[in-house]
C-alpha positions in Angstrom: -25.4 -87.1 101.2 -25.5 -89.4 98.4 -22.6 -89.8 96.1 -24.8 -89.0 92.9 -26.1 -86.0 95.1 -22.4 -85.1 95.9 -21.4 -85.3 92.4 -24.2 -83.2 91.1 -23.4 -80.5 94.3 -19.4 -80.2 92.5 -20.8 -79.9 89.0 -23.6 -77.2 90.4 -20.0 -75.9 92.0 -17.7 -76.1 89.1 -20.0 -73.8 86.8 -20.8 -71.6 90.0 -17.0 -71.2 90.3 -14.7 -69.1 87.9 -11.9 -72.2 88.5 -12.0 -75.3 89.5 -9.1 -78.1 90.1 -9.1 -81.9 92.0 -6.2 -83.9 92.4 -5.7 -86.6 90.5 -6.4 -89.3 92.7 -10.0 -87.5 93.0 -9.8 -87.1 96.8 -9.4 -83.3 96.6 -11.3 -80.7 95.1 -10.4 -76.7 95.3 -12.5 -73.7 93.7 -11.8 -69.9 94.0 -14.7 -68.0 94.8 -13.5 -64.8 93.4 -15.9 -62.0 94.5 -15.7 -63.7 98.1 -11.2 -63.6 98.1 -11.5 -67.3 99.0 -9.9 -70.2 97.9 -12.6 -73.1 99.0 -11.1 -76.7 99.4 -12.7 -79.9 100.0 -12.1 -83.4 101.1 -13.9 -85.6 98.9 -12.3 -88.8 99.4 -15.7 -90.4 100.9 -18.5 -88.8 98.7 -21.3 -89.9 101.4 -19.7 -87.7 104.0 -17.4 -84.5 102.1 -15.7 -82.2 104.2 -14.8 -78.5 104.2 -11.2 -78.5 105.0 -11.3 -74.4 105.0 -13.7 -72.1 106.9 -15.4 -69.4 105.0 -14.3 -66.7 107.6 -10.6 -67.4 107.3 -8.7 -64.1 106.2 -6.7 -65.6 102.9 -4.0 -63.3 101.5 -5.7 -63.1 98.4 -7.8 -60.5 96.5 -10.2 -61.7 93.5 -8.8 -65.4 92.9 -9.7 -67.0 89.8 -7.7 -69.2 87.8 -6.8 -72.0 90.1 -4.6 -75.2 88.9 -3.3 -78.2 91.0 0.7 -78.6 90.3 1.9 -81.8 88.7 3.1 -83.4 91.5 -0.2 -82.4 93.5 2.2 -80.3 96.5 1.2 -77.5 95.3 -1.7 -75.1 93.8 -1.5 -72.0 91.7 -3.8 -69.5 91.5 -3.9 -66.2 90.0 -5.8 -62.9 91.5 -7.5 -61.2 88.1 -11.0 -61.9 86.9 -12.4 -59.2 84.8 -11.9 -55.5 85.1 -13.6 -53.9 82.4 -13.4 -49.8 83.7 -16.4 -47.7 82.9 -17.1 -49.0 79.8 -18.6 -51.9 81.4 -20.8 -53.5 84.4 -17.9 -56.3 85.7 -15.4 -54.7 88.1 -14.0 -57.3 90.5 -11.4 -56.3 92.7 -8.0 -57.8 92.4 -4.3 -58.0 93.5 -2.5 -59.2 90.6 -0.3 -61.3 92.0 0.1 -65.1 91.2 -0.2 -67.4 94.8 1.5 -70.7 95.0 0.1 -72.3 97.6 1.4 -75.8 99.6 -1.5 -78.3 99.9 -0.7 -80.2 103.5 -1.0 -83.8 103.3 -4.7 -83.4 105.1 -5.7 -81.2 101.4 -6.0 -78.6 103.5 -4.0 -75.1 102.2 -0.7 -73.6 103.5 -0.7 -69.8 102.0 3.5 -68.8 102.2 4.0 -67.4 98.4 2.7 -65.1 96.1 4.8 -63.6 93.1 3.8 -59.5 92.9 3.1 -58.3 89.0 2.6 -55.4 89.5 5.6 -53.8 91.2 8.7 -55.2 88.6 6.1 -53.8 85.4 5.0 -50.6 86.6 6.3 -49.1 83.7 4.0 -50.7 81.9 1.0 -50.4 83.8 1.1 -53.6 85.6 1.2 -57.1 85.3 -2.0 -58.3 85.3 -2.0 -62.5 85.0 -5.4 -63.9 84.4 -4.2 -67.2 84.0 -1.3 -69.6 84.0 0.2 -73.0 82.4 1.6 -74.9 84.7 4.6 -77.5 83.0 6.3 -80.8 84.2 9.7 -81.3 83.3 10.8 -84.0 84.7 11.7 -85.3 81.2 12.7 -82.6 79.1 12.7 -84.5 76.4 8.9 -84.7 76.5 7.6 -81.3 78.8 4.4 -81.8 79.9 1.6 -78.8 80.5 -1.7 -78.9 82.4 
């Protein structure tokens, strides 16, 4: 596979994808698949030869990932499990867990799932917590926070 035929493969991706995220030194690339409750990632450090660092039949603890963000210092990604739930007033229903995953990336860019943060449970009072997204901040200088 070519590296322009790569790079048009990840854009065809990135708008098949609800989220998309690489890290900044561009040799890793991670998308949720949302209706699939996967979290793909990628090894794209040689664009002639890419390689799927997940397998499609793994069992991830995660129902109806979308938003998806690598942390600052690129450990780390966070990815939250709400897309669209629009009841019977509409035609998009995807299922979901509501919780918020902050997952380890190894140093191979492959994922270690060990922590999720429930919203549901401590806001049931209130129907729920129900994140669609998140900011993700760097303060190592807190004179000058930083937000991705």
């Amino acid at each position: 596979m070519s590296a322009l035929h790569f790079t048009n493969v990840v854009g065809s991706l990135t708008q098949a994808f609800p989220s998309t995220d690489f890290t900044k030194d561009g040799k890793f690339y991670y998308a949720t698949i949302t209706t699939a409750n996967h979290i793909a990632a990628l090894d794209i450090s040689d664009l002639d030869n890419p390689k799927r660092l997940d397998s499609p039949d793994d069992n991830q603890p995660t129902i109806g990932p979308h938003y998806i963000k690598v942390t600052p210092d690129q450990k780390h990604i966070v990815v939250t499990d709400y897309f669209v739930q629009t009841g019977s007033i509409g035609l998009i229903n995807t299922p979901a867990d509501y919780k918020a995953l902050y997952i380890d990336i190894n140093p191979d860019g492959s994922l270690h799932f060990n922590r999720s943060i429930d919203f549901t449970t401590p806001y049931e009072n209130r129907g729920g917590g129900k994140p669609h997204s998140s900011v993700v901040f760097d303060l190592t200088d807190p004179n000058h926070p930083y937000y991705y």
